[in-house]
Every structure is written in C-alpha cells, then in structure tokens.
C-alpha positions as CSV (number, residue, x, y, z in Angstrom):
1,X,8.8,-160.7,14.1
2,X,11.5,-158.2,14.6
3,X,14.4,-157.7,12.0
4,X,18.0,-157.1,13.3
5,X,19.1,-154.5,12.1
6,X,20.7,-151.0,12.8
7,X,18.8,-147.8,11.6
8,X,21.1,-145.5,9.9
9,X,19.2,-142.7,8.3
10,X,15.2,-142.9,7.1
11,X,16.9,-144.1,3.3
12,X,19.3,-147.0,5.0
13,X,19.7,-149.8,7.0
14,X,22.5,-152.1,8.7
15,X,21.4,-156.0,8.6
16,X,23.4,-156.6,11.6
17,X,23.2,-160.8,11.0
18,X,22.5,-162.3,7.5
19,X,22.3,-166.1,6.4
20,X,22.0,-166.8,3.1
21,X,18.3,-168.3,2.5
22,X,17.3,-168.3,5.8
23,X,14.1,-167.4,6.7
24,X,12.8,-167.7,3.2
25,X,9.6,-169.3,1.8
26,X,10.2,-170.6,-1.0
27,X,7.1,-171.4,-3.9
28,X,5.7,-174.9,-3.7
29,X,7.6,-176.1,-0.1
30,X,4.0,-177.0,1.3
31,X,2.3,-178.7,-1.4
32,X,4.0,-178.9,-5.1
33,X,2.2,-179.3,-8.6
34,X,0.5,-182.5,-8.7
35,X,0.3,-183.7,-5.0
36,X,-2.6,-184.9,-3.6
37,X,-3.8,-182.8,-1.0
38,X,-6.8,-184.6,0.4
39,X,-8.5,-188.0,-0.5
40,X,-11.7,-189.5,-0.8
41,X,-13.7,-189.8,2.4
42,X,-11.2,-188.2,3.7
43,X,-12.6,-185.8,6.9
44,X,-12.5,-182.0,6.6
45,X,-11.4,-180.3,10.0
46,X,-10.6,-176.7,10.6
47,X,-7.4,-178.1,9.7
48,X,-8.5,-178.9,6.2
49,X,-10.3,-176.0,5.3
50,X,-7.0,-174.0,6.0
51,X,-5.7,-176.1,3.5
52,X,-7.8,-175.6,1.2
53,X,-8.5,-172.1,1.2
54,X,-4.4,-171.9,1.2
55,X,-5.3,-173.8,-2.3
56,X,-7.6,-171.3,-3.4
57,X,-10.3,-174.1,-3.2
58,X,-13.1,-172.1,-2.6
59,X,-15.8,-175.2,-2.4
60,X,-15.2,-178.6,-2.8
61,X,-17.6,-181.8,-3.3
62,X,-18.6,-183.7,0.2
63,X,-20.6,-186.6,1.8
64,X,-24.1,-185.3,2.8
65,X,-24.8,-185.4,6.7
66,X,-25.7,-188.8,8.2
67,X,-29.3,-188.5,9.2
68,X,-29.3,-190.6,12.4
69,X,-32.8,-191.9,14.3
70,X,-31.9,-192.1,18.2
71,X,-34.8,-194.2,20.0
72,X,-34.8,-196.1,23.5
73,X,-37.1,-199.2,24.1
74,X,-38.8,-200.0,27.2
75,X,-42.2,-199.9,29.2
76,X,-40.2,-199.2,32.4
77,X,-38.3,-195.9,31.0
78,X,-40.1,-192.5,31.5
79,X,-38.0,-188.8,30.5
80,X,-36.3,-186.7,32.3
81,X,-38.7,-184.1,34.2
82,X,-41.7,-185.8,34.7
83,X,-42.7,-187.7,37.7
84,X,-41.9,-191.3,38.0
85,X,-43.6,-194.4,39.6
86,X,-42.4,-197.2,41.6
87,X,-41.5,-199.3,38.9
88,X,-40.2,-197.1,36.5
89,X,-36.9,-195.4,35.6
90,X,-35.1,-192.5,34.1
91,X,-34.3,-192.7,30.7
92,X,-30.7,-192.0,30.7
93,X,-29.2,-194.1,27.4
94,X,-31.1,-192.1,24.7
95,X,-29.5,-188.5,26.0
96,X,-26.2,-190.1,26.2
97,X,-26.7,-191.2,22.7
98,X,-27.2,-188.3,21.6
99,X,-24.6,-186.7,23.1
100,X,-22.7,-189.5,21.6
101,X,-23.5,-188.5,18.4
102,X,-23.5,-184.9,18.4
103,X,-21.2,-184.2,15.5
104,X,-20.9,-182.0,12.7
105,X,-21.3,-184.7,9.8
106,X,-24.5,-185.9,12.2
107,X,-28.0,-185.0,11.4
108,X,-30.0,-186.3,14.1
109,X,-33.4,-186.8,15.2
110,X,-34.9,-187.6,18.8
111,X,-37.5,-190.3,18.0
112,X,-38.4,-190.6,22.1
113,X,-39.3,-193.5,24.1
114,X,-41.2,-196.0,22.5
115,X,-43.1,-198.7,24.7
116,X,-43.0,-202.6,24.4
117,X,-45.8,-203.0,21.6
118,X,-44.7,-205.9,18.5
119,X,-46.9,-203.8,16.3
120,X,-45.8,-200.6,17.4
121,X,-42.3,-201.3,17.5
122,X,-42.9,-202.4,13.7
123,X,-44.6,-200.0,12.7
124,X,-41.9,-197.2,13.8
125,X,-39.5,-198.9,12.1
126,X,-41.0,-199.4,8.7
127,X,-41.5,-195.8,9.0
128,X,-37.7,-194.3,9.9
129,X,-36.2,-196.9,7.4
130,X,-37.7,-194.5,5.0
131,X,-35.9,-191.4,6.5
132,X,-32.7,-192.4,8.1
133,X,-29.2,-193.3,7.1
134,X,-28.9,-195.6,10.4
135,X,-31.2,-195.8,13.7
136,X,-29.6,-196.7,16.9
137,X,-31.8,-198.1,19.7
138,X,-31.0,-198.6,23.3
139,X,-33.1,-201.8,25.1
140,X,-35.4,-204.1,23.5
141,X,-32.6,-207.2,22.3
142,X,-32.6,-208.8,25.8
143,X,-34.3,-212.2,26.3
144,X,-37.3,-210.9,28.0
145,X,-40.9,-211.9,26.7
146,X,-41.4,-208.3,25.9
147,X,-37.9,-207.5,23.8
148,X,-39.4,-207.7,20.8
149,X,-36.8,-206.0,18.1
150,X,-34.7,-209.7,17.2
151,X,-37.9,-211.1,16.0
152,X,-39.1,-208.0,14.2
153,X,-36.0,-207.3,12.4
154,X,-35.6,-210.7,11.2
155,X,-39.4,-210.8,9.7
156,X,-39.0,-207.2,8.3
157,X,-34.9,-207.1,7.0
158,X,-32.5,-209.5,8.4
159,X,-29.7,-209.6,11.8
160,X,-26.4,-209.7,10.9
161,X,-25.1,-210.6,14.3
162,X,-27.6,-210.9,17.5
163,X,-25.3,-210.9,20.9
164,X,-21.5,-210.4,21.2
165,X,-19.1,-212.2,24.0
166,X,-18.0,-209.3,25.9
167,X,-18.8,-208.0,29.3
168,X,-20.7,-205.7,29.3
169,X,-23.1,-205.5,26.0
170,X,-23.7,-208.8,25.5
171,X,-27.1,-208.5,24.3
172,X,-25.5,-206.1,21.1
173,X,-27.4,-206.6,18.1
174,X,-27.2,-205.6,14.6
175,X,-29.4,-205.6,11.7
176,X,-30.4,-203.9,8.4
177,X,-34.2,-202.4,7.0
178,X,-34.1,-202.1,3.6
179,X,-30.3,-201.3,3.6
180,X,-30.7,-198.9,6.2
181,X,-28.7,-200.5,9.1
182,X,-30.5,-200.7,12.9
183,X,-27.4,-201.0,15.8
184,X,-29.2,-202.3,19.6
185,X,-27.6,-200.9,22.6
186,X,-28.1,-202.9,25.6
187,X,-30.5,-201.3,28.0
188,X,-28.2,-201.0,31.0
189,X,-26.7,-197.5,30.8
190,X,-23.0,-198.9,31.1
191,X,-22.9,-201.5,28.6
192,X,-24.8,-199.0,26.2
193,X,-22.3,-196.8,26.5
194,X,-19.3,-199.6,26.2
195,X,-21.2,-200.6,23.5
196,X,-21.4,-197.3,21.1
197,X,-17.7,-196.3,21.7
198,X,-16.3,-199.9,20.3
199,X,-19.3,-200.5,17.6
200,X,-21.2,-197.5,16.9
201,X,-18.2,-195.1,16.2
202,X,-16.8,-197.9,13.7
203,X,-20.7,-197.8,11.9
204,X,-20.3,-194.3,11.5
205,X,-16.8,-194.4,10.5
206,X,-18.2,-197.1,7.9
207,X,-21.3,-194.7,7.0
208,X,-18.6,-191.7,5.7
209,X,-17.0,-194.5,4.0
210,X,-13.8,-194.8,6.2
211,X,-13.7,-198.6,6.5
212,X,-10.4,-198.8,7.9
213,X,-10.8,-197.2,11.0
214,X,-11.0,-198.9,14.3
215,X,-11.0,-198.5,18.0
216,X,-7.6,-197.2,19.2
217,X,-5.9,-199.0,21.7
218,X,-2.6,-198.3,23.5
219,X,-0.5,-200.4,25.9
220,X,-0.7,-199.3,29.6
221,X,0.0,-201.6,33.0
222,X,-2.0,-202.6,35.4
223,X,-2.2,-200.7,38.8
224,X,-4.7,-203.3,40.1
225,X,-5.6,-207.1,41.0
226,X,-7.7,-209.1,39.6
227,X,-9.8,-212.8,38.3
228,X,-11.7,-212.4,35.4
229,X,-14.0,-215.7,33.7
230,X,-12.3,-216.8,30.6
231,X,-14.8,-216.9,27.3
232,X,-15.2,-213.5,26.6
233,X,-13.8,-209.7,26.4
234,X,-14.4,-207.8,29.5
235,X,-14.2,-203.8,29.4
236,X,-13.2,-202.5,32.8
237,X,-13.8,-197.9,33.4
238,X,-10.4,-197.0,34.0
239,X,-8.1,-194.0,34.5
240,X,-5.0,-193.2,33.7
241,X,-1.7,-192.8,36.4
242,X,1.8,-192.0,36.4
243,X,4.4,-193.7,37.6
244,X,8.4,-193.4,36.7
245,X,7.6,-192.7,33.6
246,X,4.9,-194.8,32.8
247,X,1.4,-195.1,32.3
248,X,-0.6,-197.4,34.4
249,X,-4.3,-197.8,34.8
250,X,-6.8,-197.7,37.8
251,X,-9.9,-199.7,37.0
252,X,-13.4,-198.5,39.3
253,X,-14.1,-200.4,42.0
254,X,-17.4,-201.3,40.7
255,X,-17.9,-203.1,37.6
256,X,-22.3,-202.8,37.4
257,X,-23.8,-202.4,33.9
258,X,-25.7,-199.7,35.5
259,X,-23.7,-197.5,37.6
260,X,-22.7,-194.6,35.3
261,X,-20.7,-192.8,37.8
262,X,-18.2,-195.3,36.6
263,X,-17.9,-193.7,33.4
264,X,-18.2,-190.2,34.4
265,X,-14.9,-191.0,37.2
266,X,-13.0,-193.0,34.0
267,X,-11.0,-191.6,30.9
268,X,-11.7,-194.6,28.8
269,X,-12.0,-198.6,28.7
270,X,-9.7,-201.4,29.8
271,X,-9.8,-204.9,27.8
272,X,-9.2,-207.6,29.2
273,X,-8.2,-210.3,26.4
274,X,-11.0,-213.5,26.1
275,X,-8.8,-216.5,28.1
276,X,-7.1,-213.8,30.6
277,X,-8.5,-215.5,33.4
278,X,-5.8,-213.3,36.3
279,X,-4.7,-209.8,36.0
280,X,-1.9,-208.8,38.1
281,X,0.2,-205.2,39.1
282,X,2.9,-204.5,36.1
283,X,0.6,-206.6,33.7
284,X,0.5,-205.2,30.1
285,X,-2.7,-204.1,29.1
286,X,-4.8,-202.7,26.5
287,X,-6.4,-199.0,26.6
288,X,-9.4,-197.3,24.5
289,X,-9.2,-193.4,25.6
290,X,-12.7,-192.2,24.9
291,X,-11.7,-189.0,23.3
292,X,-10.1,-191.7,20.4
C-alpha cells in the first residue's frame, strides 16, 4: 500500500488526505475476549489454522483420522492391468471409492477384490471389524444366490436398513460389526457412485461427529422432458446451463446404472421427488453439485 503524501525534506512529510480513524485496526475487531472461535467437531481448514495461529494457538486437541477399509465383492471383477476373460470385468467401483474418500481426516486401506466365498467373506470381515472405523463394500447385497453379505451381517452384527427406494442403488445396505459400521454400494458403477455421494459422505460426516450435515440441494429448472414411475427417488447425471439469468439443468441422455461416462460428462445429481410421475421444461427442480 502506498501513502499519500508529499515529501518535503528527509525529516518531514505532507499527508496530502487524512480521515480520522480510517485505515486503522483497532485491538480485538476480529475476535474479542471470550468468543468462541471454533467448536467441537468443528473442521480445521487452511482457513482455521490461520485462525488459530492468528490466536497464538500453537496446537490444539482433534479427532484421530478415520481408518476406512475399501473392498469390492464379486467373482466376475478382476483389477485393472491384468488380462481379463470373457466373463469377467474391470473393477472400477473400488478405485472410485477410493478416490471418493481420499481426504485428509481419511486413513484408508485397499483391502482388494474379494471373491463370492460365505466363509471367506466372513472371515474378512470378523478380521477388519477389528481395525477399521467403517468398511465400505461395493457388490455382494444384490439378490443373487452368490451375494452373500445380508446374511452374513445379520448372523455376525445386525442391518440397520437392507435396500432403499431410489433409482439407482436400490440394493444399498447398511449394517454394523461390533459397532464398527459396514455401508454396501451397489455393484453397478453408477448407482455406486449415486450411492456414496448421498449416504456415504453423511456416514463420514456422522463418523467426525457432525450429525447435522446433509446432502446440499439447490433449486434449478428443468431444460428437459420427461415420465418417471412414481414409488421411488430417481437421481438423474445432470449439468448445469444458463439462461436469462437462470440456472437450468441438462440431464444425460442415458440413464444405465453402468455407464460411467454419465458421471464423468455431469456436475452433480438431479432428484426427481417419489410421486413425480412427469417432468416438464421450466419445472423446479432439485440439484446435488458433487463438489457439495
């Protein structure tokens, strides 16, 4: 910042404009004696630790990291880099996931790809409820003969809520080990994805004790056409457009559990309310931006 003023000699000075207490900082403006400058659970940001350090709080008291199990479920899924057969696919879900959940408070662990076996599945389990804070599997809660993680959870802990009335992730599942809480993605890449942005950032939210905080929606209109069935939430990819002034929504012109290139084109998730059964141009709906 540059001060206006006139040089007269190297002794003196001309302030050229002066108003009184302006551009002065006066002692206690920010934060005063006796305000409370962060709460409990509370989460510390760059932001924060500006604060702080403005505080002269050199170190403060904080939750420890969440140690997170990541696992996907499934004879058919084989990784990334190795060869495939006929019958087999990519396991994409468990890389998303932890990309997902790649976050500073995060600890987490890549438990791999573990195949259809009760015993097996069990086993694993038992054995992570030991070490983990939460374990979040992709596949297995399905209706097939093989899905096996229901029945396992309910013999070993208990479900808390098996299948949720949305499209898609309706086969969403969650349970608890010996208080250490197990949340089941569905298997198709989509509805995993759906899935963990509405229920697994709310778990984690829950795990560093912020109960309060939800999913953030925001009113947009409709820039499409559409029948939906009544009886459940749908989630449509969708991005954002401007027009005079307002913000409408595009939704991709494929709704597949599977195809991920719907959420790589999409900023974030359109609900469509249980009875909607027609969605028209200029309707009002709701938005979930992923980067909530």
């Amino acid at each position: 910042m540059l001060e206006d003023v006139e040089f007269i000699n190297k002794n003196q000075i001309k302030i050229k404009t002066f108003i009184k207490k302006k551009n002065v900082r006066k002692k206690g403006e920010d934060i005063k004696k006796g305000n409370i400058v962060l709460s409990k659970y509370d989460l510390i940001r760059s932001q924060e630790v500006g604060l702080l350090s403005s505080i002269n709080k050199e170190e403060i008291k904080v939750l420890k990291n969440i140690n997170i199990a990541v696992l996907s479920n499934g004879n058919e899924l084989v990784n990334p880099g190795n060869l495939k057969r006929s019958h087999q696919i990519y396991d994409s879900n468990r890389f998303m996931l932890m990309e997902l959940l790649n976050k500073p408070f995060i600890k987490l662990k890549d438990c791999g790809i573990i195949k259809d076996d009760f015993n097996e599945i069990k086993n694993k389990l038992l054995n992570l409820k030991n070490d983990y804070d939460l374990i979040v599997i992709s596949g297995g809660a399905s209706v097939g003969h093989k899905d096996f993680l229901i029945k396992i959870i309910k013999e070993v802990g208990k479900i808390i809520f098996s299948k949720v009335a949305i499209k898609p992730g309706r086969p969403l599942s969650f349970g608890i080990i010996k208080n250490v809480p197990v949340l089941i993605l569905p298997g198709n890449p989509v509805a995993s994805f759906v899935t963990f942005n509405l229920f697994g950032n709310f778990i984690l939210n829950c795990l560093n004790g912020n109960f309060k905080k939800k999913p953030t929606f925001f009113s947009v209109k409709s820039n499409f056409n559409m029948k939906k069935k009544i009886g459940r939430e749908e989630y449509l990819r969708g991005k954002l457009i401007k027009k005079n002034n307002e913000f409408y929504v595009n939704k991709y012109n494929t709704e597949g559990a599977g195809i991920l290139s719907s959420v790589v084109w999409s900023e974030g998730l359109i609900k469509l309310e249980l009875n909607t059964q027609t969605i028209k141009v200029n309707d009002k709906l709701q938005f979930f931006p992923y980067e909530n």
